[in-house]
DOVO-153139 format. One record per atom (N, C-alpha, C): residue number from 1; residue in three letters; x negated, y, z negated. Coordinates in pm, whole numbers. Layout:
<rs>
+-----+------+--------+--------+--------+
! seq ! type !      X !      Y !      Z !
+-----+------+--------+--------+--------+
! NUM !  ALA !      X !      Y !      Z !
...
+-----+------+--------+--------+--------+
</rs>
This chain:
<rs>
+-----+------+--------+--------+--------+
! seq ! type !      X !      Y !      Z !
+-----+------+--------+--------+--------+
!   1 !  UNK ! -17921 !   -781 ! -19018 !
!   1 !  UNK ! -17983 !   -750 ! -18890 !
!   1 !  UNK ! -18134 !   -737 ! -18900 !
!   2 !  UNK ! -18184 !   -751 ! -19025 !
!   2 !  UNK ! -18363 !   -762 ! -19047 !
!   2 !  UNK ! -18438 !   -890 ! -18994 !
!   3 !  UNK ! -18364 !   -981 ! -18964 !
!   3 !  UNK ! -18379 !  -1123 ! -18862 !
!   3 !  UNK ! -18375 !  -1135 ! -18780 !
!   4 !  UNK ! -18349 !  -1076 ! -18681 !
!   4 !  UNK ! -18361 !  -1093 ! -18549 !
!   4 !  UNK ! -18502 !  -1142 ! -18486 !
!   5 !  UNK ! -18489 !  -1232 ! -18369 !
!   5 !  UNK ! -18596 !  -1274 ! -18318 !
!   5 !  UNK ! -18593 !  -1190 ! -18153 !
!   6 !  UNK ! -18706 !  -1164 ! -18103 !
!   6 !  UNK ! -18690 !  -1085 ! -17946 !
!   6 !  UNK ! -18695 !  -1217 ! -17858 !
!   7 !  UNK ! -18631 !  -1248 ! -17772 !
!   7 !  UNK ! -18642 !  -1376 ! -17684 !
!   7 !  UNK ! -18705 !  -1306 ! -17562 !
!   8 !  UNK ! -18734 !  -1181 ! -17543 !
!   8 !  UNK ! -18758 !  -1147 ! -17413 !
!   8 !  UNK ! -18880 !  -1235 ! -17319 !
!   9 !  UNK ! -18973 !  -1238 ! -17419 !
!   9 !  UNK ! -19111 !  -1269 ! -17335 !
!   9 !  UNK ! -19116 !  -1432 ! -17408 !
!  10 !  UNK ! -19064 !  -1537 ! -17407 !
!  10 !  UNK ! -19012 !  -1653 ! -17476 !
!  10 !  UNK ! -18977 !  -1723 ! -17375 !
!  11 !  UNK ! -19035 !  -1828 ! -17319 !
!  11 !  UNK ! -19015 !  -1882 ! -17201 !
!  11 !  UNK ! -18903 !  -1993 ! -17211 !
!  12 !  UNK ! -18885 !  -1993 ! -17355 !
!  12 !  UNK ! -18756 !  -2136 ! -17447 !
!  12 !  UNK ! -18671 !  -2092 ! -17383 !
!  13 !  UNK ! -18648 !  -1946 ! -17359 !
!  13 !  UNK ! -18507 !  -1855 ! -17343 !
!  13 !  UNK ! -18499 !  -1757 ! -17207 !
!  14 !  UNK ! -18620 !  -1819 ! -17128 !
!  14 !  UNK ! -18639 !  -1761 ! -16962 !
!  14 !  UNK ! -18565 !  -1767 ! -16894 !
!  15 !  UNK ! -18427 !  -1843 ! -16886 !
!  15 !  UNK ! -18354 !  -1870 ! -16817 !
!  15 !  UNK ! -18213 !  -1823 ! -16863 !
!  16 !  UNK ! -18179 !  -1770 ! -16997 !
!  16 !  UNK ! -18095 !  -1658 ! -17027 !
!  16 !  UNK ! -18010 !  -1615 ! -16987 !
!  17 !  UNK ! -18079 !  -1518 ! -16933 !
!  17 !  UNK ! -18048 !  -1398 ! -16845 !
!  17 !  UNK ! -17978 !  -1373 ! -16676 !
!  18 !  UNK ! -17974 !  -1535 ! -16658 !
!  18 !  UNK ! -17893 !  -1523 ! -16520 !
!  18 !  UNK ! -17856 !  -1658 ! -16473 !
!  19 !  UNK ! -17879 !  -1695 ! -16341 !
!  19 !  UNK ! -17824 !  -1824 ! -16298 !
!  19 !  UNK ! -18006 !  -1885 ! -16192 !
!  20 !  UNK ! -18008 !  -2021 ! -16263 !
!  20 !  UNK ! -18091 !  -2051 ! -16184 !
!  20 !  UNK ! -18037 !  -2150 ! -16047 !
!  21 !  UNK ! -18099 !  -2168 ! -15944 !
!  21 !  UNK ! -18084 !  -2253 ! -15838 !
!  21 !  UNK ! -17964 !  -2339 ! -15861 !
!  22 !  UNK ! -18028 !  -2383 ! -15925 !
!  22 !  UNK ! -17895 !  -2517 ! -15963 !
!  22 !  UNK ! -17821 !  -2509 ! -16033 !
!  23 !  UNK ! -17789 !  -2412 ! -16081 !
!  23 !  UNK ! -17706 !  -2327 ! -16202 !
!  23 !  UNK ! -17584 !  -2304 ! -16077 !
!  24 !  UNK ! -17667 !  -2214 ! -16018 !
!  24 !  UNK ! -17589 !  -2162 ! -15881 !
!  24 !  UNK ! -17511 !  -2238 ! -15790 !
!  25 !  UNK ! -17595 !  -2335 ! -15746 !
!  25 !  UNK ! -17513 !  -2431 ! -15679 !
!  25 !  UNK ! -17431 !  -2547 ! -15729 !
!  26 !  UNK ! -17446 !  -2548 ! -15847 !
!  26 !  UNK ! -17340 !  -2690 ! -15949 !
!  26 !  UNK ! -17250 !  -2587 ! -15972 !
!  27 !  UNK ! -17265 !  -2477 ! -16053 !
!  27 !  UNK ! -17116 !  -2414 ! -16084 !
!  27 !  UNK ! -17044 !  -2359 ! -15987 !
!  28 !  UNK ! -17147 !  -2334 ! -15849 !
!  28 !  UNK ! -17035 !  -2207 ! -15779 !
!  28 !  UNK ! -17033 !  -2275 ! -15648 !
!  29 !  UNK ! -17043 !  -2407 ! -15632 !
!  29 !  UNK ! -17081 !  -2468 ! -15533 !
!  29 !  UNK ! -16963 !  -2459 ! -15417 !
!  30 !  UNK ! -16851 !  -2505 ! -15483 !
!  30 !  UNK ! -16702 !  -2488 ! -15405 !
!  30 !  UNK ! -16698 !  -2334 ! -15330 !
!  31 !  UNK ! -16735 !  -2236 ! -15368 !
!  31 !  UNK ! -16731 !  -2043 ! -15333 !
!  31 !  UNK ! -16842 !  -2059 ! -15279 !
!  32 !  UNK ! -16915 !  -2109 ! -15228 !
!  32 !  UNK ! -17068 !  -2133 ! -15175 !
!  32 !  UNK ! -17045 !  -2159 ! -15002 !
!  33 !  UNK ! -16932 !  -2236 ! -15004 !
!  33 !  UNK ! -16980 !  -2326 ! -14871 !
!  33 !  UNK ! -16953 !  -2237 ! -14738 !
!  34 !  UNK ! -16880 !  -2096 ! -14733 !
!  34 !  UNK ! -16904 !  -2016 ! -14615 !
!  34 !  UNK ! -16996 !  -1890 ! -14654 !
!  35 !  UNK ! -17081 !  -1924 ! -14773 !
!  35 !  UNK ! -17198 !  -1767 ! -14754 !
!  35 !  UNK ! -17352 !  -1838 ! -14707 !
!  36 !  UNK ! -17421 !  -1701 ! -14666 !
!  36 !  UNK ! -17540 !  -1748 ! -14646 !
!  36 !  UNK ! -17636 !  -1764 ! -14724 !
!  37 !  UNK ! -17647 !  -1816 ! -14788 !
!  37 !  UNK ! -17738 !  -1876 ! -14945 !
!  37 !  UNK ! -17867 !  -1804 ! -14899 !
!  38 !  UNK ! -17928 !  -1813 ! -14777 !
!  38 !  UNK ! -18061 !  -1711 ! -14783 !
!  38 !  UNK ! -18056 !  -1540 ! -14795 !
!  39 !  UNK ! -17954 !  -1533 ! -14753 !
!  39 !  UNK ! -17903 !  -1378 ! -14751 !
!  39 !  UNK ! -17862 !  -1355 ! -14915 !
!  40 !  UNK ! -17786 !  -1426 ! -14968 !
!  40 !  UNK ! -17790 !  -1481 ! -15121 !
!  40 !  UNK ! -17855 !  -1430 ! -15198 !
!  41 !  UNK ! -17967 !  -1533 ! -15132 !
!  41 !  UNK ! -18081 !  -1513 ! -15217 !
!  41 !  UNK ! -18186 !  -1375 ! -15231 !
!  42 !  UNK ! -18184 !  -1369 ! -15132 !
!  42 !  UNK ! -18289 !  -1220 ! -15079 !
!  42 !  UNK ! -18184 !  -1126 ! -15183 !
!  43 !  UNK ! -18072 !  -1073 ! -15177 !
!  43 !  UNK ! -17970 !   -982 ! -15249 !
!  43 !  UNK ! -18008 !  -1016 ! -15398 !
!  44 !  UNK ! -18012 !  -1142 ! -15425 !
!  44 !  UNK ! -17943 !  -1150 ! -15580 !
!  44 !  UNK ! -18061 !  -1221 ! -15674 !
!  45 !  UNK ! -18182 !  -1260 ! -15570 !
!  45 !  UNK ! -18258 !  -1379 ! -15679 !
!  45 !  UNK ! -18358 !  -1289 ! -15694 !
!  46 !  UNK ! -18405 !  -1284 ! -15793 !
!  46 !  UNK ! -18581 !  -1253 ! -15776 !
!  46 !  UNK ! -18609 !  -1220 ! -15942 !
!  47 !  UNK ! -18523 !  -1235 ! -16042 !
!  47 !  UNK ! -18562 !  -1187 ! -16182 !
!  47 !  UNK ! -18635 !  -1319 ! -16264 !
!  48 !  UNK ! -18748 !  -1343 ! -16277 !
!  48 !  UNK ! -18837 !  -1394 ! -16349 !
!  48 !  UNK ! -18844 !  -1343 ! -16531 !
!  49 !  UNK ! -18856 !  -1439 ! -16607 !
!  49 !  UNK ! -18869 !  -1461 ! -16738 !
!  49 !  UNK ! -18969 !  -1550 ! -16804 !
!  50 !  UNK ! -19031 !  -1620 ! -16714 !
!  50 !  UNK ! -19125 !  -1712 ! -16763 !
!  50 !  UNK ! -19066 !  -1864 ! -16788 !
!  51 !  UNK ! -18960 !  -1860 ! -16683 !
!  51 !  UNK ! -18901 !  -1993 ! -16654 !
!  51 !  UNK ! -18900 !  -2040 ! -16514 !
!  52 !  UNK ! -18779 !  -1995 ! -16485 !
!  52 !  UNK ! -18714 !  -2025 ! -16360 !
!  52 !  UNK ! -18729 !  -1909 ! -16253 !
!  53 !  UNK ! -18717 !  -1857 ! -16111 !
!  53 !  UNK ! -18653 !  -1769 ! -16092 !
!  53 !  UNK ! -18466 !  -1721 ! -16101 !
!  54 !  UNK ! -18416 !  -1615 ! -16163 !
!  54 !  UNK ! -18292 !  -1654 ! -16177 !
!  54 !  UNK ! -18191 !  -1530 ! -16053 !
!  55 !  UNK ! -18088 !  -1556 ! -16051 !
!  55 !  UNK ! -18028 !  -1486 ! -15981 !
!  55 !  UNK ! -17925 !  -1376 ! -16121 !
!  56 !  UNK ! -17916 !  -1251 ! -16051 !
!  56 !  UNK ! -17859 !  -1177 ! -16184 !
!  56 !  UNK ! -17659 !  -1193 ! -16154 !
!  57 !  UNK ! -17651 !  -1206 ! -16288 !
!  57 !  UNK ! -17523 !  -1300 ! -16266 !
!  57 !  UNK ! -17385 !  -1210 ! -16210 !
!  58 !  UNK ! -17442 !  -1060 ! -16278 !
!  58 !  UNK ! -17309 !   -970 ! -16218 !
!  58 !  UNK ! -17303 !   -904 ! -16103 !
!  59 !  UNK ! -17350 !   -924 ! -16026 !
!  59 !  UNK ! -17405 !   -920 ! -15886 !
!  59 !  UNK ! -17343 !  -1043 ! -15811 !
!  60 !  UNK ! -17379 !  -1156 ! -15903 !
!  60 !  UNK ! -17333 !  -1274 ! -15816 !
!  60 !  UNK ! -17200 !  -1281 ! -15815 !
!  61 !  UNK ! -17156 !  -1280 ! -15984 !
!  61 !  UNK ! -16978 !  -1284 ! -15987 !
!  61 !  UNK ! -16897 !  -1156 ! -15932 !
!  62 !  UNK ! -16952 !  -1060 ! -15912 !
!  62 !  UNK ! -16876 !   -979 ! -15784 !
!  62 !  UNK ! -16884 !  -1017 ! -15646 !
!  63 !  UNK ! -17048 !  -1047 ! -15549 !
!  63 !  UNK ! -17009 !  -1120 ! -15483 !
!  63 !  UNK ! -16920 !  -1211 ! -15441 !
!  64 !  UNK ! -16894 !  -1306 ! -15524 !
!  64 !  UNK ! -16838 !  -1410 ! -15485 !
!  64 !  UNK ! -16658 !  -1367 ! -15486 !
!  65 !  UNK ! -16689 !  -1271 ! -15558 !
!  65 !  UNK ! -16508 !  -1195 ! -15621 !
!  65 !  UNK ! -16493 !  -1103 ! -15440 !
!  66 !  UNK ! -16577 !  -1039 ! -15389 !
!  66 !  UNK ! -16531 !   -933 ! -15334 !
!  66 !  UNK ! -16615 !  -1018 ! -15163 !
!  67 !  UNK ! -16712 !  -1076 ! -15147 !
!  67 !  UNK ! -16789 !  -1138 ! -15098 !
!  67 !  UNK ! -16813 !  -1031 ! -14927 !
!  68 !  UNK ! -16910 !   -994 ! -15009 !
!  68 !  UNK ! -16964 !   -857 ! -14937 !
!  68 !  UNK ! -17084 !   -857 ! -15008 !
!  69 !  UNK ! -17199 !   -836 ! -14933 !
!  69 !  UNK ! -17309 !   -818 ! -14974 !
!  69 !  UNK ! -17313 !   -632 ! -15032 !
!  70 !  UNK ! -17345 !   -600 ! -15138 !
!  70 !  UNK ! -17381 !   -497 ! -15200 !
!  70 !  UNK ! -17444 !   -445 ! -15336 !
!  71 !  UNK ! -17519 !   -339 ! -15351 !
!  71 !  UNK ! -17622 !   -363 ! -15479 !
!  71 !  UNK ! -17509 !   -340 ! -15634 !
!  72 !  UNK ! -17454 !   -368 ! -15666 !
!  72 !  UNK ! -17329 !   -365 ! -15734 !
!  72 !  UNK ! -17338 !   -319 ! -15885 !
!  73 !  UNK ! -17510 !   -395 ! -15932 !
!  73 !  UNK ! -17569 !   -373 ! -16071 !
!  73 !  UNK ! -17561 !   -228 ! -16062 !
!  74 !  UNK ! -17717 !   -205 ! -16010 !
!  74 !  UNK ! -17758 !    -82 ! -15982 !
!  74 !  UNK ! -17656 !     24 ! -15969 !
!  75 !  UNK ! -17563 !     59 ! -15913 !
!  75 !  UNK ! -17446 !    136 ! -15867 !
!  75 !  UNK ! -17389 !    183 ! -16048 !
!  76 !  UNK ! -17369 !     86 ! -16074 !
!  76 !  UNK ! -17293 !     86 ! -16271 !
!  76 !  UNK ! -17398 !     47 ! -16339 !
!  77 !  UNK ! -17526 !      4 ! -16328 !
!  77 !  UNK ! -17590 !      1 ! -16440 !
!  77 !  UNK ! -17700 !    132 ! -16455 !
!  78 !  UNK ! -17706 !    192 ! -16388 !
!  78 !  UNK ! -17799 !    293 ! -16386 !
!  78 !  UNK ! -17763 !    457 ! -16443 !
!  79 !  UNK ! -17875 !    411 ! -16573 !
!  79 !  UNK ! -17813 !    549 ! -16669 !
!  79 !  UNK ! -17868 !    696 ! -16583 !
!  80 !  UNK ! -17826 !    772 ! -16558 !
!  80 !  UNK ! -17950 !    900 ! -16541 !
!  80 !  UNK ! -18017 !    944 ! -16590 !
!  81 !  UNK ! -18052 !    928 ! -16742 !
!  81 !  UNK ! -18155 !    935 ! -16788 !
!  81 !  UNK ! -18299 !    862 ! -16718 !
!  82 !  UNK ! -18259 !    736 ! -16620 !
!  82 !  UNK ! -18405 !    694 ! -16625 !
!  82 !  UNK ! -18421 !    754 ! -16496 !
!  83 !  UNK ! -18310 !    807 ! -16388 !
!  83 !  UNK ! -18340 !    863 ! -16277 !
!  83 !  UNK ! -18417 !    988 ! -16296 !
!  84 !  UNK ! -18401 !   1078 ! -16453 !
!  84 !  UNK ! -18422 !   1184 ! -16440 !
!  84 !  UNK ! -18588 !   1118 ! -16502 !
!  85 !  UNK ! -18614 !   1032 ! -16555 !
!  85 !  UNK ! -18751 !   1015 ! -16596 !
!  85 !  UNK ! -18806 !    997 ! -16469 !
!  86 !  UNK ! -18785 !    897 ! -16404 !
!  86 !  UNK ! -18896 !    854 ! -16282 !
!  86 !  UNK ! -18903 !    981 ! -16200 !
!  87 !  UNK ! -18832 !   1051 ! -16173 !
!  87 !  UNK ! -18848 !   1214 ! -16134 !
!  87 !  UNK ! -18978 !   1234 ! -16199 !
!  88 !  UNK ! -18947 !   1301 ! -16354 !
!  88 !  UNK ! -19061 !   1334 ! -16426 !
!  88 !  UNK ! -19216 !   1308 ! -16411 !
!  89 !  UNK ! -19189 !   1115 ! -16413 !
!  89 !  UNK ! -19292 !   1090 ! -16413 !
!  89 !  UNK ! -19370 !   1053 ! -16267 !
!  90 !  UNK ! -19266 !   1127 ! -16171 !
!  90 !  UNK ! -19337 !   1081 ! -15998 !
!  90 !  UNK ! -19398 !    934 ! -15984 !
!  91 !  UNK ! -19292 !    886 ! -16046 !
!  91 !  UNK ! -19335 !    719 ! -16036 !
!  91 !  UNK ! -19323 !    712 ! -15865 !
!  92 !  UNK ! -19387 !    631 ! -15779 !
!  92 !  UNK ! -19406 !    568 ! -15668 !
!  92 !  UNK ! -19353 !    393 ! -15647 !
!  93 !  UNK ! -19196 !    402 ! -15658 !
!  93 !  UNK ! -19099 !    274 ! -15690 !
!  93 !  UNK ! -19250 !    137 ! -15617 !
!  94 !  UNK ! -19260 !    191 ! -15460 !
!  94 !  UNK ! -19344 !     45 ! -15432 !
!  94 !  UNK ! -19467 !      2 ! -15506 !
!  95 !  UNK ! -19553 !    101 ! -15588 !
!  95 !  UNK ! -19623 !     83 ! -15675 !
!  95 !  UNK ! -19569 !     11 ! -15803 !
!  96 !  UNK ! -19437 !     12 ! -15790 !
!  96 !  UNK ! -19430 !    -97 ! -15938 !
!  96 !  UNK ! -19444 !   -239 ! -15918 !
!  97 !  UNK ! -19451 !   -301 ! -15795 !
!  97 !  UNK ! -19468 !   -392 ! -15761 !
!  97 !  UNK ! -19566 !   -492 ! -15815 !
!  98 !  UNK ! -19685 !   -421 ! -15834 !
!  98 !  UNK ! -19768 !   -460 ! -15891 !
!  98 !  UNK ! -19850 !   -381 ! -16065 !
!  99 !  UNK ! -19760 !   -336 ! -16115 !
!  99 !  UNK ! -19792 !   -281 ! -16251 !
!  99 !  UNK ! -19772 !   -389 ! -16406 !
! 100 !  UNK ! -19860 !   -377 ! -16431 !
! 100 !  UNK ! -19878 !   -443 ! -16561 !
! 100 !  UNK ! -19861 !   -403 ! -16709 !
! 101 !  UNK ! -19826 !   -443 ! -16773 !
! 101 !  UNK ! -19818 !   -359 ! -16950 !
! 101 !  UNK ! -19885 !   -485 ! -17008 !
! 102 !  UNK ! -19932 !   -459 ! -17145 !
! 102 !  UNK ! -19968 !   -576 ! -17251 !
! 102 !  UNK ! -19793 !   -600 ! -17320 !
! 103 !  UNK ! -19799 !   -687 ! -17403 !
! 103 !  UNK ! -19702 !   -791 ! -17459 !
! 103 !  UNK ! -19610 !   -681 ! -17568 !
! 104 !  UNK ! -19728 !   -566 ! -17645 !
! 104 !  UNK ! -19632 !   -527 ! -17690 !
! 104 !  UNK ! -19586 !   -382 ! -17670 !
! 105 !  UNK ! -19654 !   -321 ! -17539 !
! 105 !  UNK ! -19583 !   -224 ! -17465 !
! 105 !  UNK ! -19442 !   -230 ! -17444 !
! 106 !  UNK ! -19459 !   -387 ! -17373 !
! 106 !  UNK ! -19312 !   -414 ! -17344 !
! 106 !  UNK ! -19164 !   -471 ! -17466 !
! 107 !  UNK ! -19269 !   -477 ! -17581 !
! 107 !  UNK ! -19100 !   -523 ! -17637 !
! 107 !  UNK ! -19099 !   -419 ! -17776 !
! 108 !  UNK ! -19214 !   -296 ! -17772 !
! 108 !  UNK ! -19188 !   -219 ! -17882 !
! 108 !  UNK ! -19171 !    -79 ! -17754 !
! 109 !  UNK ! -19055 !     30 ! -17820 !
! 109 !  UNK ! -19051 !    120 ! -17709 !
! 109 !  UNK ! -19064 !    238 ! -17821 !
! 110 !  UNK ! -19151 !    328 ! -17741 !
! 110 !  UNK ! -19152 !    426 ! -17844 !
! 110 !  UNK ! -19055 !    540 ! -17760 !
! 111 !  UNK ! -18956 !    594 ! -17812 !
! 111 !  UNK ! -18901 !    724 ! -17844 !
! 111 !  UNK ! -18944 !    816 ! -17776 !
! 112 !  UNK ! -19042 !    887 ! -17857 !
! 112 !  UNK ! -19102 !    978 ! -17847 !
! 112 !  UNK ! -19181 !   1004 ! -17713 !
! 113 !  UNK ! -19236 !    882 ! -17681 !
! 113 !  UNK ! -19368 !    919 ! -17561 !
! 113 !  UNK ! -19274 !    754 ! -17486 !
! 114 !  UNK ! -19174 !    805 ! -17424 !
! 114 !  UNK ! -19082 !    698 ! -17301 !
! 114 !  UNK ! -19237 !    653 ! -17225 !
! 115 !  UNK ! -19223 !    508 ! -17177 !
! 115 !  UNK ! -19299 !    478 ! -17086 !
! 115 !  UNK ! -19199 !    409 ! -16960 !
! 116 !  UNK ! -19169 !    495 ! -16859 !
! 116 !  UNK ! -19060 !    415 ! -16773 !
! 116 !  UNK ! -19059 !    288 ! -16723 !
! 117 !  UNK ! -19205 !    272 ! -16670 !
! 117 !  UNK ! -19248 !    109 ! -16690 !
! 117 !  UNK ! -19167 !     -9 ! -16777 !
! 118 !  UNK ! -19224 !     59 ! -16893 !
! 118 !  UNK ! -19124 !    -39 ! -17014 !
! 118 !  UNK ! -19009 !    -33 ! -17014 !
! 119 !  UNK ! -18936 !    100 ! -16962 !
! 119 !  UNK ! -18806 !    133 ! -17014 !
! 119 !  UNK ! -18763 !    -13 ! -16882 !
! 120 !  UNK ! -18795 !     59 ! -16766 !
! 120 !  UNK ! -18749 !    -37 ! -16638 !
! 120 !  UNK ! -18765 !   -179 ! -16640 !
! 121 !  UNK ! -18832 !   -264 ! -16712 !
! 121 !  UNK ! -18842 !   -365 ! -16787 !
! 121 !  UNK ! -18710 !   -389 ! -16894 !
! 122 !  UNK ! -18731 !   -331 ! -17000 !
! 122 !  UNK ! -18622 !   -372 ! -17096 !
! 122 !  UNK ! -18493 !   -357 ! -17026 !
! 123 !  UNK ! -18469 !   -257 ! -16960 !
! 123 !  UNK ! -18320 !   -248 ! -16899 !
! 123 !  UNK ! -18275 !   -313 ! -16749 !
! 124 !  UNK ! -18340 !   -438 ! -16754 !
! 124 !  UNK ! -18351 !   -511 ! -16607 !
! 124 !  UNK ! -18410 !   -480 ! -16467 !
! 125 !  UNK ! -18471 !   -385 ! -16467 !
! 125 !  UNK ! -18496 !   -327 ! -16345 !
! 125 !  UNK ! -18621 !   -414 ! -16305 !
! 126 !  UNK ! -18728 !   -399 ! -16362 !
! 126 !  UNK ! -18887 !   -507 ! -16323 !
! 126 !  UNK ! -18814 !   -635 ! -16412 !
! 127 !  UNK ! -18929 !   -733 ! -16337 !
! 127 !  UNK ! -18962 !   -862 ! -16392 !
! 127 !  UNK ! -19120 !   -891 ! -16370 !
! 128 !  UNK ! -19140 !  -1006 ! -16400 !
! 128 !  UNK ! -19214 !   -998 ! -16460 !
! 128 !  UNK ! -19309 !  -1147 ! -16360 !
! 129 !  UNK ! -19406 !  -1169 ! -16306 !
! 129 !  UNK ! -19436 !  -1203 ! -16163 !
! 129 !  UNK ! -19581 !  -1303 ! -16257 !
! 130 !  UNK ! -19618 !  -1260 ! -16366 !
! 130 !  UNK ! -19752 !  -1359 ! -16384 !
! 130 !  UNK ! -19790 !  -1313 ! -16533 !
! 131 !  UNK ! -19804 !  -1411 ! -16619 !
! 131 !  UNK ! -19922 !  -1386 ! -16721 !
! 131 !  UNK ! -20032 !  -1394 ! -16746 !
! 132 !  UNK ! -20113 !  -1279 ! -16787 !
! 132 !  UNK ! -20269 !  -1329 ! -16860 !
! 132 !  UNK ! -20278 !  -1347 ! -16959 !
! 133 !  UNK ! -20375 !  -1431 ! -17018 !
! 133 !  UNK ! -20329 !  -1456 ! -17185 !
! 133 !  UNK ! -20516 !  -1459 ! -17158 !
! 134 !  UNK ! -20541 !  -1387 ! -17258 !
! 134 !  UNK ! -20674 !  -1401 ! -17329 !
! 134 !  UNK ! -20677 !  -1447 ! -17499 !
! 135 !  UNK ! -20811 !  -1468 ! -17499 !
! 135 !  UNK ! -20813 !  -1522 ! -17673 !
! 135 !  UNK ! -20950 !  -1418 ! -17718 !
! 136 !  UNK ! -20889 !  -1321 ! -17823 !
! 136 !  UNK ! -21016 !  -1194 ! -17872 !
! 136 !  UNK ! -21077 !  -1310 ! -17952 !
! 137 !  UNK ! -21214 !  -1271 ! -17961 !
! 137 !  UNK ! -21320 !  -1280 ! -18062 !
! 137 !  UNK ! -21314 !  -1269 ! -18182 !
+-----+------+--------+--------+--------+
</rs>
């Protein structure tokens, strides 16, 4: 386990993590033809990796199982630990909208001094909307 590579911020492997457009509509195309693909979309698409935009997939495969629009991740993926952090840290959710970290905020997490930012990152919650890349001196 001293080999491991992080694919997170790896644009080879941006598309991973869920279903893109045409992912969506070639595999699930037949379960497709009485929903509203914009309503769909607004619910289920919006997670960026530095590829595609993708739709998150367990969200989608309950949809399509129960086909009812509802937040389904969130409901079971949400530890209380991070509810009880963003408490702590009086995070302002519409302010994450636009929050930024450097490269290795986000894929080293320290323990000790939680940054919820990051945490909400690594555990699906943000994505990730634009890169800056500079070159130091």
């Amino acid at each position: 386990m001293n080999n491991l590579e992080d694919l997170t911020l790896n644009p080879d492997f941006g598309n991973i993590c869920g279903y893109t457009q045409k992912e969506l509509e070639t595999v699930f195309g037949e379960r497709l033809h009485d929903v509203p693909l914009e309503a769909l979309k607004n619910w289920y698409n919006g997670y960026y990796y530095l590829a595609d935009t993708l739709y998150n997939p367990y969200d989608v495969l309950l949809f399509l199982r129960m086909k009812k629009f509802h937040s389904f991740w969130f409901e079971t993926g949400t530890p209380s630990f991070l509810i009880q952090l963003l408490q702590q840290e009086l995070l302002f959710l519409p302010e994450l909208e636009n929050c930024w970290r450097d490269y290795l905020s986000l894929v080293k997490i320290d323990l000790e001094n939680l940054d919820a930012v990051v945490l909400m990152f690594q555990i699906g919650y943000l994505t990730i909307k634009e890169v800056e890349e500079f070159n130091e001196i």
